[in-house]
DSSP file (Angstrom, degrees, kcal/mol; ACC not computed):
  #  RESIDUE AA STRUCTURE BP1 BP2  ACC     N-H-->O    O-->H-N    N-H-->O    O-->H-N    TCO  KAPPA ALPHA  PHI   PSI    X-CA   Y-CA   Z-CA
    1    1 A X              0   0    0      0, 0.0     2,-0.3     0, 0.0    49,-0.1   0.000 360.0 360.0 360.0 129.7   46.1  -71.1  -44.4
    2    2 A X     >  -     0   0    0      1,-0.1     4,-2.9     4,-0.1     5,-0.3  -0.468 360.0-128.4 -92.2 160.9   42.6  -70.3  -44.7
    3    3 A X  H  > S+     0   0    0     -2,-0.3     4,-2.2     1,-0.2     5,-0.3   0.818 111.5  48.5 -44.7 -27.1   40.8  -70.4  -47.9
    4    4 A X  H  > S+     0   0    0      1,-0.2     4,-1.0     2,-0.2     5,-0.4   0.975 110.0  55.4 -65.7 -59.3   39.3  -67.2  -47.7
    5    5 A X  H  > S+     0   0    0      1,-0.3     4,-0.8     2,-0.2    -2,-0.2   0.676 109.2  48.3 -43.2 -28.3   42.8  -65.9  -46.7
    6    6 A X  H >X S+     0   0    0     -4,-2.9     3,-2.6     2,-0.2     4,-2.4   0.983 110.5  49.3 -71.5 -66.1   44.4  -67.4  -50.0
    7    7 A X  H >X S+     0   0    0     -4,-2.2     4,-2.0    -5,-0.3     3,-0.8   0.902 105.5  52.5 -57.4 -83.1   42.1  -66.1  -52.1
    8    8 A X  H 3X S+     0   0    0     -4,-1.0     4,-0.7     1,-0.3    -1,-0.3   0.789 114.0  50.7 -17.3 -37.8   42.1  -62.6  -50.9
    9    9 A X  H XX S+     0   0    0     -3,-2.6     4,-3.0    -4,-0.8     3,-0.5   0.933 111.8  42.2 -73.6 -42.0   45.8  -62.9  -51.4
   10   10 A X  H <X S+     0   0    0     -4,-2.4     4,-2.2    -3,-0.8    -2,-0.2   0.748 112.1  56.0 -63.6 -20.2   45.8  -64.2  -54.9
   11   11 A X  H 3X S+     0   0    0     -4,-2.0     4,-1.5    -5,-0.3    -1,-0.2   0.726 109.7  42.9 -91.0 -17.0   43.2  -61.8  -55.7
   12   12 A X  H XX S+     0   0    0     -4,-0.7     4,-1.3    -3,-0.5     3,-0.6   0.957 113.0  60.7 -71.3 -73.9   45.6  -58.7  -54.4
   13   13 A X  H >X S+     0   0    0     -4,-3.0     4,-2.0     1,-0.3     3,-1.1   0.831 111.1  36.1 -20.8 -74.3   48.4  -60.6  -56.4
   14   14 A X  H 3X S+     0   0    0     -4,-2.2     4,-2.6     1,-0.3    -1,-0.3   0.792 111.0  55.7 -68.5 -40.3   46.5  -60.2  -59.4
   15   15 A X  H <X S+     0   0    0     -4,-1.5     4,-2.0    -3,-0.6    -1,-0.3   0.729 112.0  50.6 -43.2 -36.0   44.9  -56.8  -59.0
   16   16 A X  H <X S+     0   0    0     -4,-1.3     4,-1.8    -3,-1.1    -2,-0.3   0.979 102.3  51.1 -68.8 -49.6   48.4  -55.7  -58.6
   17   17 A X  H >X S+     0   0    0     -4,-2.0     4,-2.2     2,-0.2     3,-1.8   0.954 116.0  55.4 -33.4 -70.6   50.1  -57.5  -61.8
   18   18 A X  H 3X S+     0   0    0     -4,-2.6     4,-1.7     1,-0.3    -1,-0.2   0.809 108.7  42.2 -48.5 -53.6   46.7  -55.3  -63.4
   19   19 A X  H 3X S+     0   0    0     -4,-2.0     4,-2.2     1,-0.2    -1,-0.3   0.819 117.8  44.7 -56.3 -41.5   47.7  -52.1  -62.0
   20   20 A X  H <X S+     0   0    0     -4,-1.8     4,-3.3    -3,-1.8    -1,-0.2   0.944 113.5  55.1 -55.4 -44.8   51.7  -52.6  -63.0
   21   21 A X  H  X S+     0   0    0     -4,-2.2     4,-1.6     2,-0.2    -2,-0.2   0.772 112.6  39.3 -65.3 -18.9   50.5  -53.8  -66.4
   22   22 A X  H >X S+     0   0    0     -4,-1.7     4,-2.1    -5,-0.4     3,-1.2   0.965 115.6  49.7 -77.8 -53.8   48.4  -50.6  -67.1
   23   23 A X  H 3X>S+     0   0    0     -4,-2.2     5,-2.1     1,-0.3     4,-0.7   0.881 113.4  48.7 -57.7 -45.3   50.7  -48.2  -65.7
   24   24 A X  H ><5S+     0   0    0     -4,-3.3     3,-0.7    -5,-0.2    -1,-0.3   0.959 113.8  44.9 -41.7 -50.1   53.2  -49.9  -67.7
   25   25 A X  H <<5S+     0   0    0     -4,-1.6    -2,-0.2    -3,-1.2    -1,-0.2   0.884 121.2  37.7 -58.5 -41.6   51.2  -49.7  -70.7
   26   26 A X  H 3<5S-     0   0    0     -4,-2.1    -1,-0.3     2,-0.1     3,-0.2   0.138 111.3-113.7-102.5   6.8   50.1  -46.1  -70.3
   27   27 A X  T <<5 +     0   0    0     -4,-0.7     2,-1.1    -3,-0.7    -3,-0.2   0.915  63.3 145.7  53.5  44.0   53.3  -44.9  -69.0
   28   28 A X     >< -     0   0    0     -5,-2.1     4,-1.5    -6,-0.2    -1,-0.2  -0.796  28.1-169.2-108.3  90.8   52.3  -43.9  -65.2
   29   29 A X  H >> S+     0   0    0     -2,-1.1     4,-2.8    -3,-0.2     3,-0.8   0.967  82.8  58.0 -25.8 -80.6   55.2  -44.6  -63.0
   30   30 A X  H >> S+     0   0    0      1,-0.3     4,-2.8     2,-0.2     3,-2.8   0.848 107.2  42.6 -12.0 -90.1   53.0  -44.1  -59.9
   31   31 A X  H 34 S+     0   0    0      1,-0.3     4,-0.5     2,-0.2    -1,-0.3   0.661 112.1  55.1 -67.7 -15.6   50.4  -46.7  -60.6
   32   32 A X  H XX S+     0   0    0     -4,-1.5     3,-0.9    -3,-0.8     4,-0.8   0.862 115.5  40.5 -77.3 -35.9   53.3  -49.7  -61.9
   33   33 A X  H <X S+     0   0    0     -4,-2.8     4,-2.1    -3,-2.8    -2,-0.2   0.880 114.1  56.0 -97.5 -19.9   55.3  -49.4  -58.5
   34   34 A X  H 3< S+     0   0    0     -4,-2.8    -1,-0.2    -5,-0.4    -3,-0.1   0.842 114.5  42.8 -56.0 -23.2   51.6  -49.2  -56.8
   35   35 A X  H <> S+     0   0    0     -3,-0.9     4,-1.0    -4,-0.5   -15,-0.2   0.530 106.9  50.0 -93.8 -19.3   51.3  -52.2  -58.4
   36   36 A X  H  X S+     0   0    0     -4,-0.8     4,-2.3    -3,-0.2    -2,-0.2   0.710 113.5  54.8 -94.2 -18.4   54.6  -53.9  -57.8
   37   37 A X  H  < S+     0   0    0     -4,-2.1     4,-0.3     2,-0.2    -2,-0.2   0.526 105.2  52.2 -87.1  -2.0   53.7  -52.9  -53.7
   38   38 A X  H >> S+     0   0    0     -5,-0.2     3,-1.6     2,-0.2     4,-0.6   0.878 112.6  45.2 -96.2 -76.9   50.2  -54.7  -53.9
   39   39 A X  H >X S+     0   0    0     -4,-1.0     4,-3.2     1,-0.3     3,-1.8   0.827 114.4  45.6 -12.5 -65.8   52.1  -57.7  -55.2
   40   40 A X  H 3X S+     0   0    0     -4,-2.3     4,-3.2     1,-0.3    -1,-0.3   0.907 116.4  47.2 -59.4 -28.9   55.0  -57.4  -52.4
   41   41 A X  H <> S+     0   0    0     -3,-1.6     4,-0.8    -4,-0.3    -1,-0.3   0.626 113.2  48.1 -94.2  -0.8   52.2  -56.8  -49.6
   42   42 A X  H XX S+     0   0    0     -3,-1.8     4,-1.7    -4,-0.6     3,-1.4   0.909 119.3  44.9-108.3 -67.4   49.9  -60.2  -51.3
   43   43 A X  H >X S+     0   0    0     -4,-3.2     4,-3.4     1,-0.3     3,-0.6   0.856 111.2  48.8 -72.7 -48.0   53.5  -62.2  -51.1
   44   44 A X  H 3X S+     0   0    0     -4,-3.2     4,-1.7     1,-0.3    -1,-0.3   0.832 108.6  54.2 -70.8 -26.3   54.5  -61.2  -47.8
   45   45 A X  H <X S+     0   0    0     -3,-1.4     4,-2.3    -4,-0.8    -1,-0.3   0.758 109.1  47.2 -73.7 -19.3   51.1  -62.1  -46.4
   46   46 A X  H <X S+     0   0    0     -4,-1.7     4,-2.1    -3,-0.6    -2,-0.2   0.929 108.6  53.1 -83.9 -34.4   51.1  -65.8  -47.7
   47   47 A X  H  X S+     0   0    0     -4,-3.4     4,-1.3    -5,-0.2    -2,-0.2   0.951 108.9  49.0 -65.5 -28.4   54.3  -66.3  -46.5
   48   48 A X  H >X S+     0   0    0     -4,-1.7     4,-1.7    -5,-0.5     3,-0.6   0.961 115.6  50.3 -66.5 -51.7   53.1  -64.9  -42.8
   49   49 A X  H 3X S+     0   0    0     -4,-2.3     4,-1.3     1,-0.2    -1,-0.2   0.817 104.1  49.2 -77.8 -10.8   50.3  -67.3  -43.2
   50   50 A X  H 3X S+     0   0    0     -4,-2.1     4,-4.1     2,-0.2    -1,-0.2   0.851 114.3  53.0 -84.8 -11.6   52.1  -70.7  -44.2
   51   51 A X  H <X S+     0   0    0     -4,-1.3     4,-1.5    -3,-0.6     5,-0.3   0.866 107.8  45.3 -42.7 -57.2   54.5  -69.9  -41.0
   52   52 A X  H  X S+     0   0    0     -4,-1.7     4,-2.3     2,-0.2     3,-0.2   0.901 113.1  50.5 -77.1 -56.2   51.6  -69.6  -39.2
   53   53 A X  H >X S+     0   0    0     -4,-1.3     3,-1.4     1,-0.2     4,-0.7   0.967 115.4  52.9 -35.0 -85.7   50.2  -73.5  -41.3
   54   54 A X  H 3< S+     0   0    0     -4,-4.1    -2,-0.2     1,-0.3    -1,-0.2   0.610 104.7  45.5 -61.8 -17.5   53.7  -74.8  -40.2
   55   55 A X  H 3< S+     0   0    0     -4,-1.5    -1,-0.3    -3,-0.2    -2,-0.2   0.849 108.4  61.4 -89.2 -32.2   53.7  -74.1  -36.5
   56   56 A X  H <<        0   0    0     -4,-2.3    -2,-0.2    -3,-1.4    -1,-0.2   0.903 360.0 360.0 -54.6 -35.6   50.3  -75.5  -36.3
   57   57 A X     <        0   0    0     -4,-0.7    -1,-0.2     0, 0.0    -2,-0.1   0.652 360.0 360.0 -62.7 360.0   51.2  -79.0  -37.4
């Protein structure tokens, strides 16, 4: 996986957590499950890209 690619994932990851945590906070449905699908879409792309790591070795 490359570094940029990590970061760019972690960085999704964590912009989503923010977005769940406001919407939670502030009581906006919307913007917490916008937030729990920026999350699912950061995980699913590091898992494509350590598949991608493992078939290279």
């Amino acid at each position: 996986m490359g570094i940029e690619d990590k970061f760019d994932n972690t960085a999704q990851n964590t912009g989503g957590k923010v977005k769940e945590g406001v919407g939670r906070a502030t009581d906006n449905e919307r913007l917490e499950a916008e937030g729990r699908g920026d999350q699912m879409s950061a995980n699913l792309k590091q898992a494509g890209e350590k598949i991608k790591d493992a078939f290279r070795k």
